[in-house]
N, C-alpha and C positions, 0 to 999 in steps of 0.2 A: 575583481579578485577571483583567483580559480579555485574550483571546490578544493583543488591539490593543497593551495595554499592556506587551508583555513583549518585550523586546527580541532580534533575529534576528541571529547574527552571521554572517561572510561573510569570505571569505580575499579578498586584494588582487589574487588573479591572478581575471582575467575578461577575456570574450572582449568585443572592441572589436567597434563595431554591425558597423563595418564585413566582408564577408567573409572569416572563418576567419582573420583577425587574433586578436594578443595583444597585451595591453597590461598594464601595471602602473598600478591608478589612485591618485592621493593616498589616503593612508589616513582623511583625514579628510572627503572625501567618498564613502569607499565602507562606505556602509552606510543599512539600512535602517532608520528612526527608532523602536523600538520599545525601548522602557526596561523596568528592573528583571526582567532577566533571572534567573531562579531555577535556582541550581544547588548542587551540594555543593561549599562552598568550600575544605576543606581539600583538599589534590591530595599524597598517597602519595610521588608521583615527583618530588615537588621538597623532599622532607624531607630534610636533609644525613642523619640517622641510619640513611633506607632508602636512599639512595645509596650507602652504605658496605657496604651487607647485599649489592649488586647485583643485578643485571635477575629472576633467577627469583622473588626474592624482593618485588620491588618488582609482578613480573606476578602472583603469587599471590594478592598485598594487594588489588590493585587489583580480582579477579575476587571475590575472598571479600565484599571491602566492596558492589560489587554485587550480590550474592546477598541478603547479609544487610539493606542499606538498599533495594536497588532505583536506587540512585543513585550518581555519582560527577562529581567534577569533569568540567571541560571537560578541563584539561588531561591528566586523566589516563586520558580516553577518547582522546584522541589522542596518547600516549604505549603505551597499551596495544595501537588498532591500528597503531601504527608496530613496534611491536618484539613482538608477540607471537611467541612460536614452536611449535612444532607441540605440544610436549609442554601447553603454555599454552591452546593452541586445544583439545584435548581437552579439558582440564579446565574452558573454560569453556563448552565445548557440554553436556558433562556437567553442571556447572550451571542453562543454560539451560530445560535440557530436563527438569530436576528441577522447577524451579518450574512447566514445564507441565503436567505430574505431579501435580503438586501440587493444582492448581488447577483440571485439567480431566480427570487420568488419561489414558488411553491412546484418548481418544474423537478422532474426527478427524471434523470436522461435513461434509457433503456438504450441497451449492449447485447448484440446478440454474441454470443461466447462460444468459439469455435475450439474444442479440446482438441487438436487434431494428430499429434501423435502423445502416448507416454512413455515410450522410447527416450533414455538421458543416461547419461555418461556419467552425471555428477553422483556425487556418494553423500549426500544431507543427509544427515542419520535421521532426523524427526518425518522424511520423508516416502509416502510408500511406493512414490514411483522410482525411487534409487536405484544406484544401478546394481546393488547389492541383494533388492530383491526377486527372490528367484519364485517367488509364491505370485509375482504383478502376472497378470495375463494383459500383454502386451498387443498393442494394433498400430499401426500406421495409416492414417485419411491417402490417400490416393489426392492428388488436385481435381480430379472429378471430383471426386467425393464431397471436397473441401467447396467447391462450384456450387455440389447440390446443396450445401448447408446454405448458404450464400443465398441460394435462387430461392429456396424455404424463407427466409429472415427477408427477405426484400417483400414475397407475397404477404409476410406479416407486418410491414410496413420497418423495418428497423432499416438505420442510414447511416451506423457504425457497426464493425466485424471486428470482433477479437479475435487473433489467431492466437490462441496459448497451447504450449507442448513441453516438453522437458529437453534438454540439450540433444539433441538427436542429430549425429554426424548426419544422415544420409540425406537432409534437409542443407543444402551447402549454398551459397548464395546464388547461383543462377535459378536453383530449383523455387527457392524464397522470390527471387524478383518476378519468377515468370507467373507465382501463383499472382502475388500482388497485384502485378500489371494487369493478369486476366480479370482481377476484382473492381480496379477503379476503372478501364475500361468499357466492363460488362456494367458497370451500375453507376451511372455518372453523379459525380458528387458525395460520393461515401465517403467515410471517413474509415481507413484501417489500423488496427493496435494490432502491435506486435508483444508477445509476452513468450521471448525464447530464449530467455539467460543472457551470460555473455558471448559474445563474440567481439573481434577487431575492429577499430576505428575503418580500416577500408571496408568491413562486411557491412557493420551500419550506414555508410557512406553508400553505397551499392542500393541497399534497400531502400533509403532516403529517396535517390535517384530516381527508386523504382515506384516509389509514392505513396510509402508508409507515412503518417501522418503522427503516429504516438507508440511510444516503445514503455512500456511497464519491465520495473525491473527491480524489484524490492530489494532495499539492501540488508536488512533484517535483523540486526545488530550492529551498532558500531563500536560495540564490547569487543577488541581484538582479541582476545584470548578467546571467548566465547564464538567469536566468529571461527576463529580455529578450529574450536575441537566440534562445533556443529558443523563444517565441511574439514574435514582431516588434508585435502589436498589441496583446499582451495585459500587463499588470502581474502581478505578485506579490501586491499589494494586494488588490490585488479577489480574485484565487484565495482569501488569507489573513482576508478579511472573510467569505467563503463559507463556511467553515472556521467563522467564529468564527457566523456566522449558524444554520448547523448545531444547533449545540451549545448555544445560547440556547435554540433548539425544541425541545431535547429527542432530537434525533435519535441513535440509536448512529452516530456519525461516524467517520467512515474516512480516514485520510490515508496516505502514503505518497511514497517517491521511487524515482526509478531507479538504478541500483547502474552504475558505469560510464560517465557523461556523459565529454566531450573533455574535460578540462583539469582534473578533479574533483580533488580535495586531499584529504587527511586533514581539513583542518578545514571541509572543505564538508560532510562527511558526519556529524560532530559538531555540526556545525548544525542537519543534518536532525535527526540522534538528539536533540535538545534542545529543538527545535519539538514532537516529536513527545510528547515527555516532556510538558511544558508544558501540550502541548495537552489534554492527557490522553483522547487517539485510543482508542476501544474497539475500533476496526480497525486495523488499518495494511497497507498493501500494500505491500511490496518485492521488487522483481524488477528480474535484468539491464535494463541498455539493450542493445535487439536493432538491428541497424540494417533499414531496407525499403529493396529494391532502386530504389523508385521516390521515394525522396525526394532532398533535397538534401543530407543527411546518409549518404547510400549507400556512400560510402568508407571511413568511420570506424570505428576499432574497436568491435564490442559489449564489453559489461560480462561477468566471469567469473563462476563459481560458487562461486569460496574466497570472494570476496570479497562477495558477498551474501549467503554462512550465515553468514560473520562478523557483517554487519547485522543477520541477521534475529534469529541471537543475541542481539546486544547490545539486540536493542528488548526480548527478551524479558525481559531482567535486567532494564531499566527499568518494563518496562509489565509484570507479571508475569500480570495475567489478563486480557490485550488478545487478541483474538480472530486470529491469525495466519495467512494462505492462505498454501500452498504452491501458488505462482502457476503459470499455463499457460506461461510465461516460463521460469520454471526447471526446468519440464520440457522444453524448446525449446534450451536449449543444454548439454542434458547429459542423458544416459539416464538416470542418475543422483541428477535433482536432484531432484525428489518427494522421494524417499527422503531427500537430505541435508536439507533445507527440516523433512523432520520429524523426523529426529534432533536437528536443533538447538533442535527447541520450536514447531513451526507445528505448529497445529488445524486448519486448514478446506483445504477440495479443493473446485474450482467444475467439475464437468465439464459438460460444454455438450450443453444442450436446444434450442438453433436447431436451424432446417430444414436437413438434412443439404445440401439444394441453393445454400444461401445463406452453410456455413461458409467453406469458403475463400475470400470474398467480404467478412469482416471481418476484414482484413488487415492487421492493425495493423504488423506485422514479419514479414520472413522467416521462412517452414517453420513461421509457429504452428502448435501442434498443435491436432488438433480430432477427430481421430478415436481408436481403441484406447481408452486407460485415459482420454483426454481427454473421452470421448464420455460422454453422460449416458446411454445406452442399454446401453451396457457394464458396467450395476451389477456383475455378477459378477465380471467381470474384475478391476475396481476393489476390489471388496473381497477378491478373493483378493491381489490387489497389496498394499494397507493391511496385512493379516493376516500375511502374510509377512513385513511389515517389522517386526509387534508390535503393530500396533494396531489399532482398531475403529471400522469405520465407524456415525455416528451418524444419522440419519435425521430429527432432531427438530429445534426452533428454532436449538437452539445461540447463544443471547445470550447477550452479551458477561457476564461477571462483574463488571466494571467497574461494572453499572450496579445491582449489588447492594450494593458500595463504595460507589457514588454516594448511593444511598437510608440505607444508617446511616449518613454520615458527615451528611447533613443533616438527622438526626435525633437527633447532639450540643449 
């Protein structure tokens, strides 16, 4: 069944086009047309016999049934984050972070993260590299440039390359193939991720070709209203056909949301956890919304950290050998959050191979981090960081396991 075909639900509260309004829309046109939604239908917390047993009881069920199936109603993913309590959130990080265990042991993958332009056409209001901002001081990597990060990251021993930048016309697909080619070429066996928005099924197809190996590409919401008025130009659609285009090619696909948007619900975020099930993401990226001083979203609250290791937990019950970063994000709003990020079951750490002169210049959000344990030049650091917390830094491909499931299951 195709991600097209599977239907996205959405809570009734959404932000009217108009500015920093609210609105309640009729419920029967607020939603996105996507049928046969796949979920676990029985739901724990509306069974009268566990009503009676109450709440520890009914929070227990519900973390054990994830563990054990991987899955669980809608409703009782949003009954479990409405009323979980602290003894309940142990026990299901603990969980969590079993199956990461399980699946990946105590390895934590290391990404050298190439920022390499912040040049983007897109208009994300919460974003400071938009193209609306005229305060960003803008730079472009050169494929030299982009080389020397590379030849840096290889003498540091890393065996995957992020290439992330914002939708930058001048970047068009031969320019994309030919850096790639030069990458897997010059450094045999590397693994490359692409993190450059959307483009067309033949542009991915090209890059494919050209020997990208994993394409990130968070969908961020699949609150359509909310999707709207956070890109004014852009749909959901198209984000979610990117998504599905992805995945046709073959790509280890990466989705994700932000933890903390204005007016998010419990059942927004059960939306996301259910797109992302569905999708069957061998990435996913979740991290707070941070806000940038220079946007139009400058006043609003960022997103917390209880509230994304609850996420990044609960993907992990769903997704159990889904490839999990503990984002530069959640290390940006809490000393803390590395460390929480992998307690609850995150593998990967992306620390940054940009030119030391061009980080603070990919400014996505206030105070990201980009130097200390952020910096890809700090391996030592970093791994005495890792180690300290119990775990080991890995240095090698690190693909997803997902796509080991993938291969015997289509060979039933």
């Amino acid at each position: 069944m195709s991600v097209k075909d599977k239907k996205i639900r959405i809570n009734s509260y959404v932000i009217a086009a108009s500015e920093w309004e609210r609105r309640k829309l009729n419920p029967i046109n607020n939603k996105l047309v996507f049928e046969n939604m796949k979920e676990d239908s029985f739901s724990i917390c509306l069974d009268g016999e566990n009503l009676k047993k109450g709440k520890k009881y009914i929070q227990k069920s519900i973390i054990d049934k994830l563990y054990k199936n991987n899955d669980a109603s809608d409703e009782d993913l949003i009954w479990l984050i409405d009323n979980i309590d602290k003894e309940g959130k142990k026990y299901l990080f603990e969980k969590s972070k079993s199956l990461r265990d399980k699946h990946y042991g105590k390895k934590v993958y290391m990404r050298g993260l190439i920022e390499f332009t912040n040049y983007c056409k897109r208009e994300c209001r919460y974003c400071g590299i938009n193209v609306y901002n005229k305060k960003a001081v803008r730079y472009r990597l050169t494929k030299e440039e982009i080389l020397d990060c590379c030849e840096n990251g290889k003498k540091l021993g890393y065996s995957t390359f992020v290439l992330q930048g914002g939708e930058d016309p001048y970047f068009k697909d031969e320019i994309m193939a030919d850096i790639v080619k030069t990458i897997k070429s010059r450094y045999k066996g590397c693994a490359v991720t692409l993190s450059i928005g959307e483009r067309s099924f033949e542009s991915y197809k090209i890059l494919k070709e050209a020997g990208v190996d994993r394409f990130l590409l968070r969908h961020e919401t699949v609150n359509e209203e909310l999707y709207k008025w956070l890109h004014p130009k852009s749909e959901l659609e198209s984000r979610i056909n990117c998504l599905e285009n992805l995945k046709k090619l073959g790509y280890q696909t990466g989705a994700g949301f932000m933890v903390g948007l204005p007016w998010y619900t419990t059942k927004d975020y059960v939306g996301d956890l259910r797109f992302i099930k569905n999708l069957q993401a061998e990435m996913v990226g979740i991290g707070p919304y941070i806000t940038h001083q220079d946007t139009s979203m400058k006043n609003y609250k960022s997103g917390d950290l209880e509230t994304t290791i609850l996420m990044l937990s609960l993907v992990r019950m769903l997704l159990p050998k889904v490839l999990l970063p503990a984002t530069t994000a959640l290390g940006t709003i809490s000393k803390y959050g590395r460390q929480a990020g992998l307690d609850v079951g995150c593998n990967v750490i992306m620390p940054n191979l940009s030119p030391k002169n061009h980080r603070k210049d990919y400014s996505l959000y206030n105070n990201k981090k980009s130097s200390g344990s952020e910096s890809a030049e700090a391996l030592k650091l970093i791994k005495d960081e890792i180690e300290s917390y119990g775990y080991e830094c890995d240095m090698g491909r690190g693909d997803s396991k997902m796509i080991e499931s993938s291969i015997t299951s289509s060979k039933k």
